[in-house]
ZADRENKOL-753605 format. One record per atom (N, C-alpha, C): residue in three letters; x, y, z. Coordinates in steps of 0.05 Angstrom, whole numbers, plus 32768, in hexadecimal, padded with zeros to 4 digits. Each point is the difference from the previous one (the first is absolute). Layout:
N
ALAXYZ...
END
This chain:
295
UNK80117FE88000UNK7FEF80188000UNK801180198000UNK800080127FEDUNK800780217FFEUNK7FFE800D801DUNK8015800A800AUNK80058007801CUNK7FFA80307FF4UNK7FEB8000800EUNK800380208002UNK801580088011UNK801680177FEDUNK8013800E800EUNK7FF080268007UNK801A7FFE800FUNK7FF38023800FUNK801A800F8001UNK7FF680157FF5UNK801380107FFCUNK7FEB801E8015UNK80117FFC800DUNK7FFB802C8018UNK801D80087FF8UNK7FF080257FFBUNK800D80147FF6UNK7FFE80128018UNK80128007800AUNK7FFD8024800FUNK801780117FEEUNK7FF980157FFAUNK801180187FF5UNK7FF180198007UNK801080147FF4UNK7FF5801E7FF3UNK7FE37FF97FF0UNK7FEE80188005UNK7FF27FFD7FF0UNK800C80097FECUNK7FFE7FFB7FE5UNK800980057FE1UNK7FFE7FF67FEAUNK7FFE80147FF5UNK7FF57FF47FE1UNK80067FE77FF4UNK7FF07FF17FF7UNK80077FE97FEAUNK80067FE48011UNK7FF87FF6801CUNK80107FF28015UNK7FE97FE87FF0UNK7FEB80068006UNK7FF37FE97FF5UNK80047FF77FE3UNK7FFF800A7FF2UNK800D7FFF7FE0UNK80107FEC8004UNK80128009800AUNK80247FEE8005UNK7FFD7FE78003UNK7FF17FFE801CUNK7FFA7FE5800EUNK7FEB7FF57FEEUNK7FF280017FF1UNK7FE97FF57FF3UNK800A7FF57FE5UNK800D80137FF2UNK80187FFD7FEFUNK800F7FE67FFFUNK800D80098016UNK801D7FE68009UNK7FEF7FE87FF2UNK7FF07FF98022UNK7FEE7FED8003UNK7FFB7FF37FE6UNK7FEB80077FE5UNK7FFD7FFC7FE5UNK80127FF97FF9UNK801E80117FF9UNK80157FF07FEEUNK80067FEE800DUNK7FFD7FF5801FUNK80107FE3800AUNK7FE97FEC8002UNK7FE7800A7FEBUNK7FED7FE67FFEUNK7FEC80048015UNK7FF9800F8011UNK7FF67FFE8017UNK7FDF80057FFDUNK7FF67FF48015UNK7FE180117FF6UNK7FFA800A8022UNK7FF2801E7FF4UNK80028000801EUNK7FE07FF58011UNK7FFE7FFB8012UNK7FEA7FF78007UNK7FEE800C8016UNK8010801A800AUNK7FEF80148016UNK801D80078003UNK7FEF80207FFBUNK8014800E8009UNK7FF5801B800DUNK800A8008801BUNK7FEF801D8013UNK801C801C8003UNK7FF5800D7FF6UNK800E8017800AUNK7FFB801B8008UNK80148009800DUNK7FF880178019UNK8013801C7FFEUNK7FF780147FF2UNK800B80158002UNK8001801D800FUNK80047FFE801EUNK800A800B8014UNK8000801C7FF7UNK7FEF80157FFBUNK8007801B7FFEUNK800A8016801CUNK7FF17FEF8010UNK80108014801DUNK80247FF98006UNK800B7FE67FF6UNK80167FF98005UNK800B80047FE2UNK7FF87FF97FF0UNK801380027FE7UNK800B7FDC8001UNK7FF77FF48006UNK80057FE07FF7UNK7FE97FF67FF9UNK80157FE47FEBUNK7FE27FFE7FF1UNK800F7FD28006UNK7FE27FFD8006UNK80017FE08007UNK7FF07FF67FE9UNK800E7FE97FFEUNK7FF37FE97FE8UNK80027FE38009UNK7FF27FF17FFBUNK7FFF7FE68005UNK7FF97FF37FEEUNK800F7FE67FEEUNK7FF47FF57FE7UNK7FFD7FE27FFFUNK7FF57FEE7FFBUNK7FF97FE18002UNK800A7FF67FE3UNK800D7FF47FFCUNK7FFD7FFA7FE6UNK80107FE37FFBUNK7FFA7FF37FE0UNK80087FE17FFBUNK801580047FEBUNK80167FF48003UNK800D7FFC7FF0UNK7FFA7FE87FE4UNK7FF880077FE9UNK7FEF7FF37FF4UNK80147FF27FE6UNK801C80108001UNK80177FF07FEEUNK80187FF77FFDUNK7FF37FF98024UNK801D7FEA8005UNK80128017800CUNK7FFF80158003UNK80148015800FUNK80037FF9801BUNK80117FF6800BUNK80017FF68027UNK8003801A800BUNK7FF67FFE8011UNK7FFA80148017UNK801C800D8001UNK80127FFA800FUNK801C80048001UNK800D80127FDEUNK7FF480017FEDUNK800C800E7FF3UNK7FE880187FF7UNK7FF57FFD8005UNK7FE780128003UNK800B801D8010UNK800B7FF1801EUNK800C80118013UNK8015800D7FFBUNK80087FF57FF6UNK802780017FFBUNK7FFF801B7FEEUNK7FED7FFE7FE7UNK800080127FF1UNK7FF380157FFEUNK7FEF80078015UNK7FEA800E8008UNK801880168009UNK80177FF8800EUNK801C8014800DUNK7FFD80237FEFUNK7FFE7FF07FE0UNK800280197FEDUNK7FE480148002UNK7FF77FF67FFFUNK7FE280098002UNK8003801C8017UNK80037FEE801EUNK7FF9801C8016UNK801080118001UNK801C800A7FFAUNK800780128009UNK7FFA80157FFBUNK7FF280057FE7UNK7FFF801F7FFCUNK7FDF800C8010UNK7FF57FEC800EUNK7FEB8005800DUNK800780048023UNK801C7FF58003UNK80057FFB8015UNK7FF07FF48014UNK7FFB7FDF7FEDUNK7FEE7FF1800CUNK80117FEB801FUNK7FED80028013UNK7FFD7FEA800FUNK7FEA7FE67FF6UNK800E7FED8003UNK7FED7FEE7FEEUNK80017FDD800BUNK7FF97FEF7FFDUNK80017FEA8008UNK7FE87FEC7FF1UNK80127FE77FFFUNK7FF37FE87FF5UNK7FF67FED8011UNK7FEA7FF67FF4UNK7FF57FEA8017UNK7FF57FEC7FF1UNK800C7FE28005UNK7FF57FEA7FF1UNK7FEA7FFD800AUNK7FF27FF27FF3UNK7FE37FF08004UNK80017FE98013UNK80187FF18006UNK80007FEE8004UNK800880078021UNK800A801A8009UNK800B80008017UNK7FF4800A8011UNK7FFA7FED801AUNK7FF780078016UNK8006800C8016UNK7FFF8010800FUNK800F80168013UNK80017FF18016UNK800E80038007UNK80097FF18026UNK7FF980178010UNK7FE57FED8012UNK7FFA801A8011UNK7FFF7FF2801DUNK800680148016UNK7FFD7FF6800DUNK7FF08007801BUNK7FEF7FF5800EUNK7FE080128009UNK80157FFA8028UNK7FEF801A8003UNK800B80008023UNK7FE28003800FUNK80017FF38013UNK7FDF800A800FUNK800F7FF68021UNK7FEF800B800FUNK7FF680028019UNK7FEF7FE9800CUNK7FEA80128007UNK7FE77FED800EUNK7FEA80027FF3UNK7FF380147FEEUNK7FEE7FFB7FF0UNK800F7FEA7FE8UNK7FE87FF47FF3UNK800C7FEB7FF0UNK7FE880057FEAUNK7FEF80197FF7UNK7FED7FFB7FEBUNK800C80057FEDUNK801580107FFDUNK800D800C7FE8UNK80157FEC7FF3UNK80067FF18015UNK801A7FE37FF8UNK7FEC7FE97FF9UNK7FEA7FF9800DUNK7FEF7FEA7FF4UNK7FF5800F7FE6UNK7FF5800C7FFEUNK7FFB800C7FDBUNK80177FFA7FF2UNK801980178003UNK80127FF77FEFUNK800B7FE87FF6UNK80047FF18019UNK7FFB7FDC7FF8UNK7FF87FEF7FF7UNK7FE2800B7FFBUNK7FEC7FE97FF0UNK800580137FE1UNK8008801B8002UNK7FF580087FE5UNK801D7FFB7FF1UNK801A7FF3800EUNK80147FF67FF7UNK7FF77FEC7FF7UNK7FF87FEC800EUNK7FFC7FE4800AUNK7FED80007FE1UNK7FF280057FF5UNK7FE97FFC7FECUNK800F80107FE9UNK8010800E8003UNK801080087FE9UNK7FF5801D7FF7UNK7FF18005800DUNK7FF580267FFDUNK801680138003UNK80177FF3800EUNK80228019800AUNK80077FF27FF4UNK800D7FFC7FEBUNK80167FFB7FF8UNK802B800C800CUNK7FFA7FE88014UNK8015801A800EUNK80147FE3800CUNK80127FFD8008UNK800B7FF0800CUNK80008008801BUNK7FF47FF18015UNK8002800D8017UNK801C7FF48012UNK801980068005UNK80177FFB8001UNK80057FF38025UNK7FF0800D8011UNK7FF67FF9801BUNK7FEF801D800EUNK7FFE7FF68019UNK7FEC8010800FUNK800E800B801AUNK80078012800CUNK8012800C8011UNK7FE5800A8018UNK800080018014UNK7FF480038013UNK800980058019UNK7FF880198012UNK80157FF78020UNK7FE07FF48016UNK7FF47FEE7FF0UNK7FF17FF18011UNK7FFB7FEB7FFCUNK7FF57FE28006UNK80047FEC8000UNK7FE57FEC7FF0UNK7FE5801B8002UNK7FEB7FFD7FF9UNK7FF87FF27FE5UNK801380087FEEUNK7FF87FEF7FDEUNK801A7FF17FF6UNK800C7FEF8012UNK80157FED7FFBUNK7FEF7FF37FF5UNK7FF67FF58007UNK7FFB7FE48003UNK7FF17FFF7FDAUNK7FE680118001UNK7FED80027FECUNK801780067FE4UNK801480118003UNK801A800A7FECUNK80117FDD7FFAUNK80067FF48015UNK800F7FEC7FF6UNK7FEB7FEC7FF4UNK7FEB7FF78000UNK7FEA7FF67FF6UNK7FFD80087FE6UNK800080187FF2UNK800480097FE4UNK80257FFF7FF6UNK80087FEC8014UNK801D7FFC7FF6UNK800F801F7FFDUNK7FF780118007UNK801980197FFEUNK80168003801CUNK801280087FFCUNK800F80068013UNK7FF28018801EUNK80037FF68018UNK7FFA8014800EUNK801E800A8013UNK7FFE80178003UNK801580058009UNK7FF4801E8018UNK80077FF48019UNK7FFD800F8019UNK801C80178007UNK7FEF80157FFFUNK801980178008UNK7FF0800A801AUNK800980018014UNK7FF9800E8013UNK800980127FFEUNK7FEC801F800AUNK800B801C8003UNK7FF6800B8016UNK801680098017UNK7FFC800C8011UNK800D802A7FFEUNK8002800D800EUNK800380128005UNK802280027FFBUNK800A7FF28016UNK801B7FF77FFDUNK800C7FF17FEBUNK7FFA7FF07FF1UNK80027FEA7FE6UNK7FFD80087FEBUNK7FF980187FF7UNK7FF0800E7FE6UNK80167FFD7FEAUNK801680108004UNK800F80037FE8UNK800F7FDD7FF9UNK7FFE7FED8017UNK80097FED7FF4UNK7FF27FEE7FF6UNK7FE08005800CUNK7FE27FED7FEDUNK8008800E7FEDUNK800680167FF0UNK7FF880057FE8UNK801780027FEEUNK801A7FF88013UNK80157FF47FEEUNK80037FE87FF7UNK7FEB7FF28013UNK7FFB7FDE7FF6UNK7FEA7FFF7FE9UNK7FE7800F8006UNK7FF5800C7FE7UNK800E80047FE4UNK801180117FF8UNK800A80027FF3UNK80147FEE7FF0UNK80127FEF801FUNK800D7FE87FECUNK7FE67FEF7FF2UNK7FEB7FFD8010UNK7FED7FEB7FE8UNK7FFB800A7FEDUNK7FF780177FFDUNK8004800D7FEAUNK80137FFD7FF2UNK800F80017FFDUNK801B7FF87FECUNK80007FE08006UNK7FF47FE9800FUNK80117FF47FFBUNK7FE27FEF7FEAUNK7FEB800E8008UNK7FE17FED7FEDUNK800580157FDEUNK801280157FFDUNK7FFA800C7FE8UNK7FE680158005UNK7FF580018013UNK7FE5800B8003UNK7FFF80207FEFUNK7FF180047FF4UNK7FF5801E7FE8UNK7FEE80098010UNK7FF47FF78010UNK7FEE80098016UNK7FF380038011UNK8006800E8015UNK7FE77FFD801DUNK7FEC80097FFFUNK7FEB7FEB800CUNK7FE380037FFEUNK7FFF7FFF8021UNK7FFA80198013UNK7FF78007801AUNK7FE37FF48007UNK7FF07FE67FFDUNK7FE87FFB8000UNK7FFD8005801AUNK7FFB80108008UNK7FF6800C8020UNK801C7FF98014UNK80137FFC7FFDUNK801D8007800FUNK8000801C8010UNK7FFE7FFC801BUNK7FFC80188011UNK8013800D800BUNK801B7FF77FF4UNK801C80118013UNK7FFF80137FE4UNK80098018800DUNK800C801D7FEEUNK80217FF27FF7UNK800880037FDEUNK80107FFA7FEFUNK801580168006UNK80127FFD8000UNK801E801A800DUNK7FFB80097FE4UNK800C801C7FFEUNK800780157FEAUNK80157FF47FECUNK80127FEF8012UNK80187FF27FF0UNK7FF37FE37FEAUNK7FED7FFB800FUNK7FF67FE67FF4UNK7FED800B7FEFUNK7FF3800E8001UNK7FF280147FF1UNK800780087FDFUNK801D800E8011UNK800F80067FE1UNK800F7FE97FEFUNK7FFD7FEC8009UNK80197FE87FF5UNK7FDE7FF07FF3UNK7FEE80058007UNK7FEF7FF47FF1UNK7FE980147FF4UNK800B80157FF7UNK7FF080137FF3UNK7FF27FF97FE9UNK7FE380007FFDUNK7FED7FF67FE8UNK80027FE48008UNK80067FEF8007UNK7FF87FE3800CUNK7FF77FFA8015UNK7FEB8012800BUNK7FF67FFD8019UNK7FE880068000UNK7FE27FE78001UNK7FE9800B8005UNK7FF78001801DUNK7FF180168005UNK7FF47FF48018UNK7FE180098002UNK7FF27FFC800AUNK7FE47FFB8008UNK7FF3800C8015UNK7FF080158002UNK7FF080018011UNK7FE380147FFFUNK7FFA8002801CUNK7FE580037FFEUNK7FF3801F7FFCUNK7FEE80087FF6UNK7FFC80287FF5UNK7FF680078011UNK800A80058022UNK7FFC80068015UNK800B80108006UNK801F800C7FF3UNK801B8004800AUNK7FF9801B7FF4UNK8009801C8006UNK800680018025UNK7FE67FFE8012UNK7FED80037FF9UNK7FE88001800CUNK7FFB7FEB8027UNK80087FE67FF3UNK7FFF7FF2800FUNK80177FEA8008UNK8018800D8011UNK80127FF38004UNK80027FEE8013UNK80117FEC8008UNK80037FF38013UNK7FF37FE68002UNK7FF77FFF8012UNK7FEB7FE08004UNK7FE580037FF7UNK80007FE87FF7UNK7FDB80017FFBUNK7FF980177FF3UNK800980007FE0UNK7FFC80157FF6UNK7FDF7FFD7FEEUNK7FFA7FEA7FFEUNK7FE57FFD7FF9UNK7FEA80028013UNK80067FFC801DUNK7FEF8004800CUNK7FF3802A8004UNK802780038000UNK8004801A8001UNK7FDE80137FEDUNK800B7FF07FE8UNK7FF1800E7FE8UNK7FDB7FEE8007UNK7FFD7FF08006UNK7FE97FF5800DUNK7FE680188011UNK801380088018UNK7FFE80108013UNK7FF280177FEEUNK800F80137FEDUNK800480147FF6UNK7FEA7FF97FE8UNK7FED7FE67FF8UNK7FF980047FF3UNK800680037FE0UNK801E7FF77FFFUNK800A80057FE2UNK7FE77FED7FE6UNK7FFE80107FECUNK7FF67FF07FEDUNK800A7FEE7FE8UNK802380077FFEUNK800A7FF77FE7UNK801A7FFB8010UNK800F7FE37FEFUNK800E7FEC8014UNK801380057FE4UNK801680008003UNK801080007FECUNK801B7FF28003UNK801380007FF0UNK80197FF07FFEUNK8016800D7FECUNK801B80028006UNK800E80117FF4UNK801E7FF07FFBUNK80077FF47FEAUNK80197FF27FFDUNK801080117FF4UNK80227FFB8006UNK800B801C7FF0UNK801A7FF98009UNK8010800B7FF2UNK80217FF08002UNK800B80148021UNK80087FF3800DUNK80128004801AUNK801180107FF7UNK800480158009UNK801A80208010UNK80047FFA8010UNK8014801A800AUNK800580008020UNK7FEB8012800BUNK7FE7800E7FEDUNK7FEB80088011UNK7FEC7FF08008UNK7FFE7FFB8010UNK7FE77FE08008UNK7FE180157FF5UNK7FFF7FE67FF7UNK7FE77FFB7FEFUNK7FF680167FEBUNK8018800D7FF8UNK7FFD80177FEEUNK800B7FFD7FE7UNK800A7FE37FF3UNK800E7FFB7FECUNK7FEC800B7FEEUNK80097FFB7FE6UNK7FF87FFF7FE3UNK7FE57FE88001UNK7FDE800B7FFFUNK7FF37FFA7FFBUNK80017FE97FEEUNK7FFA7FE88001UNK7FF87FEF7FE5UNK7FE27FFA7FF6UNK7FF07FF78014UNK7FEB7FFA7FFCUNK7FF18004801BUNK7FEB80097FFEUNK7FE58006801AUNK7FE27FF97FF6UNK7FF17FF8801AUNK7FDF7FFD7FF4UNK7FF67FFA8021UNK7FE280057FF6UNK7FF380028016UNK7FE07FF78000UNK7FFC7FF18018UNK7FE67FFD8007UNK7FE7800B800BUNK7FEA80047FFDUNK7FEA80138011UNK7FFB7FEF8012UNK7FFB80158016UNK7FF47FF4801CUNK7FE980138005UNK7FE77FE78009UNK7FED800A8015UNK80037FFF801DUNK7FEB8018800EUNK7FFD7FFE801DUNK7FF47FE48009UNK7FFC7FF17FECUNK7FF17FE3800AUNK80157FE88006UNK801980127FF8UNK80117FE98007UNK80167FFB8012UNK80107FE9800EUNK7FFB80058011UNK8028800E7FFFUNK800E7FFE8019UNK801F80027FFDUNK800C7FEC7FFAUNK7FF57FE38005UNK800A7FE57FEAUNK7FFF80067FECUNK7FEC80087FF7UNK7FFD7FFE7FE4UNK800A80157FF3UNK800E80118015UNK801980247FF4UNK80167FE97FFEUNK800B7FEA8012UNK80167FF57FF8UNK80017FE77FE9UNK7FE87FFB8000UNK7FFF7FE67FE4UNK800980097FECUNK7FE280187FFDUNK8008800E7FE0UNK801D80097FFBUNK800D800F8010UNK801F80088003UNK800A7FF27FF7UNK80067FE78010UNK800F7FDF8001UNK7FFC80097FDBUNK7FE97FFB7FF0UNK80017FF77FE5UNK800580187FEEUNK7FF780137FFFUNK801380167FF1UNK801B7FFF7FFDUNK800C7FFE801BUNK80208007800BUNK80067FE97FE9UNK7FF67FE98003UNK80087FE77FE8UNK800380067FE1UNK7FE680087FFFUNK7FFB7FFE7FE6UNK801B801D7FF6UNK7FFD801E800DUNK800A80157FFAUNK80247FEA7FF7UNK800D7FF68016UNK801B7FEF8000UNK80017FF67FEAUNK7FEC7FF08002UNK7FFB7FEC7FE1UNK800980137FE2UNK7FF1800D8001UNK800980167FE9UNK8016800E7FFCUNK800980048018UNK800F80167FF8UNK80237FE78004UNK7FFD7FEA800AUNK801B7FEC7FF8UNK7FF680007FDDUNK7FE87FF97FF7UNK7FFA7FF67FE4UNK800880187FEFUNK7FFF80137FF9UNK8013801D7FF9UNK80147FF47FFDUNK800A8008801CUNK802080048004UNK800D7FE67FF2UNK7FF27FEF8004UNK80117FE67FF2UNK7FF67FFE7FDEUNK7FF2800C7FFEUNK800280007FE3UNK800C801D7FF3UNK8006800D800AUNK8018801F7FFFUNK7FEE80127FEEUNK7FE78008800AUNK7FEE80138003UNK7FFC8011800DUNK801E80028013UNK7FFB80168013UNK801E80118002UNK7FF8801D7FFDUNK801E800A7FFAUNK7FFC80128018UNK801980088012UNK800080128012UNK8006801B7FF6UNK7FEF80208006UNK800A800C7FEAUNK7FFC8015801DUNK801C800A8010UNK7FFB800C8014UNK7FF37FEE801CUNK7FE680178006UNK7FFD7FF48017UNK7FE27FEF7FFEUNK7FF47FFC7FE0UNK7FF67FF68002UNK80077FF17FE9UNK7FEB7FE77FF2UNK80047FEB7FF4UNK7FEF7FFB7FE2UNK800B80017FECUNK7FF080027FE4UNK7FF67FDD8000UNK7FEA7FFA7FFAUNK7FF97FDB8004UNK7FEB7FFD7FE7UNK80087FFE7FE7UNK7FF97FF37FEAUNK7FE77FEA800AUNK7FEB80067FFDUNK7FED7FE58002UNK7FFA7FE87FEAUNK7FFE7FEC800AUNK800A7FE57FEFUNK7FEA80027FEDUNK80027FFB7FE6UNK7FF07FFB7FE7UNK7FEA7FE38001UNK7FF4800F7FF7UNK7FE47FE88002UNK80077FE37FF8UNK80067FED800FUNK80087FE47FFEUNK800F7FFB800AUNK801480128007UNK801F80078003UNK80017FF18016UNK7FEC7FFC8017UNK80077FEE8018UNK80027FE77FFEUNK7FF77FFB7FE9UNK7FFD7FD97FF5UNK80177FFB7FF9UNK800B80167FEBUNK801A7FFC7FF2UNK801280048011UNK7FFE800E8018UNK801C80068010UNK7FFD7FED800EUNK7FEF7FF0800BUNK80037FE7800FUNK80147FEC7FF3UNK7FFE80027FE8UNK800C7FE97FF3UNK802080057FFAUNK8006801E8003UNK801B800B7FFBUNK8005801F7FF0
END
């Protein structure tokens, strides 16, 4: 089966960029098969994202190789991505476990296409359920005193699984500025559209109390500003007065999922460009989730 390649562009905005790339593409046989692009008038960058089949025998690898000639006079940032390759990611959680049991089954059934490389935790709570789906679990304790060396052990797994990315599925320790910056754009994390409103404990009850009507969820790549990264994906639920503060934490529990769900499915298919302090995210083409399942 014909493997769709991906080609992302960041440059200057400037004349003729799509021409070029569309161009190339044609003379090396290519067809393209979706392609989204984004031209940035408050910044002056312009993003492109293109899908396409190599339809005459041209291998990927020379596709790339020769593309070299192509960017410079655009002063392109640019990158290739086979069809065939799956991102090593690797998910950290706590004590909630709705956001790690979703991602699991929607691995597990083949909806993520993602390699999940192991599961890092400083609690003891989803060993057991993690080694059961055969992935690696790996316990870091983090205390107050221990911090910079949990997250130097962090980091060797990281280097030593290959991992392209952290997925925070409800992981409750604050990430250091240093670990922050050594994994800049590979870091999602997850949470609930309470913030700042309702901090601390029991933030759904919080919003319960107060009567809130709309329950929301906000995924977005990790800074060293907590919970202020680069937006990826958000959505939200209505609430009535008829319901009760369980049912402020159910609904939550499944947004916070679904919102994660999406916004790893992006990022791993390289629909999402960081442009500043917020995030340009190409939405997938009609089918596109059938076909990206498969590569």
């Amino acid at each position: 089966m014909t493997k769709n390649i991906v080609l992302t562009v960041t440059c200057k905005s400037t004349k003729g960029v799509v021409a070029a790339i569309s161009g190339y593409l044609t003379k090396k046989g290519c067809n393209i098969v979706d392609s989204s692009q984004f031209d940035d008038l408050a910044t002056g960058k312009f993003f492109m994202r293109v899908s396409f089949i190599s339809e005459e025998g041209v291998s990927e690898e020379e596709i790339a190789d020769d593309f070299a000639a192509i960017a410079p006079p655009f002063e392109m940032d640019y990158h290739f991505y086979g069809g065939d390759h799956r991102m090593k990611v690797l998910l950290m959680v706590s004590r909630f476990g709705h956001c790690l049991n979703d991602l699991l089954y929607r691995w597990r059934i083949g909806a993520l296409p993602i390699d999940i490389v192991g599961v890092v935790s400083n609690h003891f709570d989803y060993q057991k359920q993690v080694v059961n789906h055969d992935i690696p679990f790996h316990h870091i304790k983090v205390t107050k005193d221990n911090k910079p060396q949990a997250e130097a052990q962090l980091l060797d797994l990281v280097k030593q699984t290959g991992t392209e990315l952290i997925v925070l599925a409800r992981y409750m320790q604050v990430l250091s500025d240093d670990l922050c910056r050594a994994m800049s754009g590979r870091i999602i994390n997850i949470h609930h559209s309470f913030l700042p409103s309702f901090k601390g404990a029991n933030p759904y009850k919080q919003a319960y109390e107060r009567g809130v009507k709309l329950i929301g969820a906000t995924a977005h790549y990790v800074t060293a500003d907590l919970d202020e990264g680069p937006i990826i994906e958000q959505d939200t639920v209505r609430i009535t007065h008829a319901q009760s503060a369980d049912d402020y934490v159910s609904l939550g529990r499944d947004v916070e999922a679904q919102v994660l769900a999406r916004a790893i499915h992006a990022h791993i298919h390289h629909r999402t460009f960081i442009n500043g302090n917020k995030t340009i995210v190409f939405p997938a083409s009609p089918g596109s989730y059938a076909s990206e399942r498969m590569g």
